[in-house]
N, C-alpha and C positions, 0 to 999 in steps of 0.2 A: 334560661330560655335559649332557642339557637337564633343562632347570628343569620340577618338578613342573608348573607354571603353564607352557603355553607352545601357539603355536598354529600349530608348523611343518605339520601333518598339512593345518592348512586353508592357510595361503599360500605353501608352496614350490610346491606346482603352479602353481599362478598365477605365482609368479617365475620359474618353468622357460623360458614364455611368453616372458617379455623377452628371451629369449638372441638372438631374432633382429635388434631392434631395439639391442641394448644392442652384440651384433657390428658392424653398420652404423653406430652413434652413438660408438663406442668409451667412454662413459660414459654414467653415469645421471641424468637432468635430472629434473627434481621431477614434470616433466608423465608420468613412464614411472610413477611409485610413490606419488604423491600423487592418488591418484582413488579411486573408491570401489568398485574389486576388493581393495584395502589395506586400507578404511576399520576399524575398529576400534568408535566409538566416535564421536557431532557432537552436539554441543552450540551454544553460542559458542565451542569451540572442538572441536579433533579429534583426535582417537587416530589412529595412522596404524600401523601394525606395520612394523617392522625386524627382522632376523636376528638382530643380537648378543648379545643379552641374553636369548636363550631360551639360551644355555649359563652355566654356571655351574661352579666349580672346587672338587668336594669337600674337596680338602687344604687349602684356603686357611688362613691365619692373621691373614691383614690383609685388611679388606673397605674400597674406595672405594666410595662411595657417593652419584653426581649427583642432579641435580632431575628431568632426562627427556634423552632424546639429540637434541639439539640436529641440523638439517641435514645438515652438515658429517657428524658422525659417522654418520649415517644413508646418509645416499649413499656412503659409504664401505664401509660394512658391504653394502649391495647392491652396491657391484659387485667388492667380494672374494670372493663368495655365488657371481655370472655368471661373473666369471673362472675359478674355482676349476672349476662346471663345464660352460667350455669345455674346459677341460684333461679333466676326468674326468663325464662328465653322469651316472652312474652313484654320484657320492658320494654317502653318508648324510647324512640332515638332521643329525646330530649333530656331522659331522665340517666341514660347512657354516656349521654355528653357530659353532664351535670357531674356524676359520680368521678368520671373521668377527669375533669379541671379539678376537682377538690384533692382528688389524692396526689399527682403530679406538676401540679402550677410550681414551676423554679423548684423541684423536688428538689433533696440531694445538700449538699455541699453550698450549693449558690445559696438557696432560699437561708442555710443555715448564714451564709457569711453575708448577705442581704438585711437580714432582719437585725445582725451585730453591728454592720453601718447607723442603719436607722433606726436604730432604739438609740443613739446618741446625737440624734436632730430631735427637736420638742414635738412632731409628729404626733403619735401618742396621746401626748398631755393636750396638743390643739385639740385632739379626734374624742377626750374626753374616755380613753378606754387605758389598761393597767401598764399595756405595751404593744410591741409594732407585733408582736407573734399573737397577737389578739382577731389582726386581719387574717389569719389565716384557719383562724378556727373555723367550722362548715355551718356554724349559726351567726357569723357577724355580716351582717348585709353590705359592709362599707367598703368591699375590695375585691376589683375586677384586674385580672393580669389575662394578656397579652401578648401578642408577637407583630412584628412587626410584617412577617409574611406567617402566618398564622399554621400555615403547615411546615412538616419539614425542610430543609434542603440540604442535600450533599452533596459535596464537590467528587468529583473522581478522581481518584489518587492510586496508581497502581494499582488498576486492578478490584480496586474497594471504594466505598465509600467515606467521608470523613466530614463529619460536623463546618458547616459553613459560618465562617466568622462574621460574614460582611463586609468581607475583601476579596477581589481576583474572581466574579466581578463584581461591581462597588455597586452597594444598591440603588445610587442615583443618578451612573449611567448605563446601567441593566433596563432595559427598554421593559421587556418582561417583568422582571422585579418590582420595578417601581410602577406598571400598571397595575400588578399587583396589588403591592399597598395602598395605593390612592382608590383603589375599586374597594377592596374590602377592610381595611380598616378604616376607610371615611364612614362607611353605612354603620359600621359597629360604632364609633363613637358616637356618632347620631342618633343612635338610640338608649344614652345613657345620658337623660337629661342633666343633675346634678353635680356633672365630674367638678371638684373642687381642686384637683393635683392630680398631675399624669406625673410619673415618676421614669423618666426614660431610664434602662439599665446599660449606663456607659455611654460613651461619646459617638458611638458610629449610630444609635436611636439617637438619640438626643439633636443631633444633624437632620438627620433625616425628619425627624418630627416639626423642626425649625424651618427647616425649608419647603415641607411639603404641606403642614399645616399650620401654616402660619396665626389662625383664626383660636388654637390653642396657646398661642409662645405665652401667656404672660401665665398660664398654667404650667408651665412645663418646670420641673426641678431641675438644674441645671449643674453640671459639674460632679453627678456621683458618679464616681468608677464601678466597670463592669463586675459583679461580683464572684465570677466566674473563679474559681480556685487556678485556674490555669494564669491567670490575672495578679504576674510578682509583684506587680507592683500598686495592688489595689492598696495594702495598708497607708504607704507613706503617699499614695493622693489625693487616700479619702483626708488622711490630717489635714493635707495642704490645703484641702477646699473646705474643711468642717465649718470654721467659724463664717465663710461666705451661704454655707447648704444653711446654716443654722437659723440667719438672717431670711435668707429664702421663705424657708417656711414658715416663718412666722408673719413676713409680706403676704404670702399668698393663702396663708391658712388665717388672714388676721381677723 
C-alpha cells in the first residue's frame, strides 16, 4: 500500500519520461534521476525522491529501519519501477512501489550481512518461520523496512554527490531533517497496527528512534551495528552486544 506521506502523483509522471532513455541505456545512471525534476529538498545537502519507500506493508510485525537509501538501493528501485513498466506502462503507482521495495529493501551486501547478525538472535524461532531470510521472501507478510528519511540524501562533495551517513548535519539538529522524520515516518508507523519489533540499523537510528519516538522505546532493538560493509567494525560489536540482542529479543518477542 502507499504510505500516507508519499509523492507518487508528482514523480511517476516524470519517471514515465525515462523509459525512453532507460530502454536505450539499459540502466539507470545518477545523471537520468539526480537532477532537479527529482529534486525534493537542497540545502548542503539534497533530498532526491526514489520509489520504494512510498510503499509500506500493513501486516508487518517486524520494522527495519535505515538512515536514508543510499545509491545503490535507489538506482535499483528506478529501474525495477522502468522495467516493470515496459512490461505493463499501465501499472498503478501502488503496485510500482510494491515491486520496487521487494527487490531493493537493504539490497546488496547490507541485507546479505543484516540477515548473518540476525539469524544468530532467536528471531526466527520467536517469528515461528525456518530463518531471518524468510522475511524477505515477497510472500511473508511479517516484514516492513524503512528509512528513517525515506527518500534519498547526498551530501555535496566536490563536485558529486555522496551517500549521507547521518553526520555533518546530524539528523537531530537538522531542522529540516528531523521535520522530516517526525511528519512522515510517525503517519507510517501509524498505520502498521501490529509492530511487535522495530529493528533500528545502527546507532545513529536507534538514537533518533529513542529520542523522537519515544511511545516505541520498549519496542526498539537496541545495540545492533550498522550492517553496512563499510562498517569495520560491525563483526567484533555485533559479538560484544550478542548475548545482551539475544535477551532483547526474547523480552520483547516473549
Amino acid at each position: 500500500m502507499l504510505t500516507p506521506y508519499n509523492q507518487t502523483a508528482v514523480f511517476f509522471p516524470v519517471i514515465k519520461k525515462l523509459l525512453p532513455a532507460y530502454t536505450a541505456l539499459g540502466y539507470v545512471s545518477r545523471e537520468m534521476v539526480l537532477r532537479s525534476e527529482f529534486l525534493i529538498y537542497e540545502n548542503n545537502y539534497s533530498v532526491f525522491y526514489a520509489p520504494h519507500n512510498d510503499d509500506y506493508n500493513p501486516s508487518a510485525e517486524i520494522i527495519m529501519i535505515g538512515i536514508t537509501p543510499g545509491w545503490s538501493q535507489s538506482k535499483l528501485a528506478y529501474e525495477t519501477v522502468l522495467s516493470q513498466l515496459q512490461v505493463d506502462p499501465s501499472a498503478s503507482y501502488e503496485t510500482l512501489c510494491r515491486q520496487a521495495k521487494l527487490s531493493s529493501r537493504f539490497a546488496g551486501q547490507m541485507r546479505t550481512n543484516l540477515i548473518h547478525m540476525i539469524d544468530q538472535l532467536p528471531l526466527a524461532e520467536r517469528l515461528s518461520i525456518p530463518e531471518v531470510s524468510w522475511l524477505f521472501r515477497t510472500d511473508c507478510p511479517l516484514l516492513h523496512t524503512t528509512s528513517l528519511i525515506k527518500y534519498p540524501v547526498f551530501l555535496h562533495k566536490g563536485g558529486s554527490f555522496v551517500n549521507y551517513s547521518g553526520y555533518s548535519p546530524s539528523l537531530l539538529t537538522d531542522d529540516y531533517l528531523q521535520h522530516f522524520i517526525c511528519q512522515s515516518l510517525s503517519s507510517e508507523l501509524a498505520m502498521i497496527p501490529h509492530i511487535k519489533m522495530i529493528i533500528p540499523l545502527g546507532n545513529i537510528v536507534e538514537r533518533a528512534l529513542l529520542t523522537l519516538f519515544p511511545e516505541y522505546s520498549d519496542r526498539v532493538l537496541c545495540g545492533l551495528p550498522h550492517p553496512s560493509g563499510l562498517n569495520a567494525h560491525r563483526i567484533s560489536a555485533f559479538e560484544h552486544q550478542k548475548a545482551d540482542l539475544i535477551q532483547q529479543v526474547r523480552r520483547i518477542l516473549n
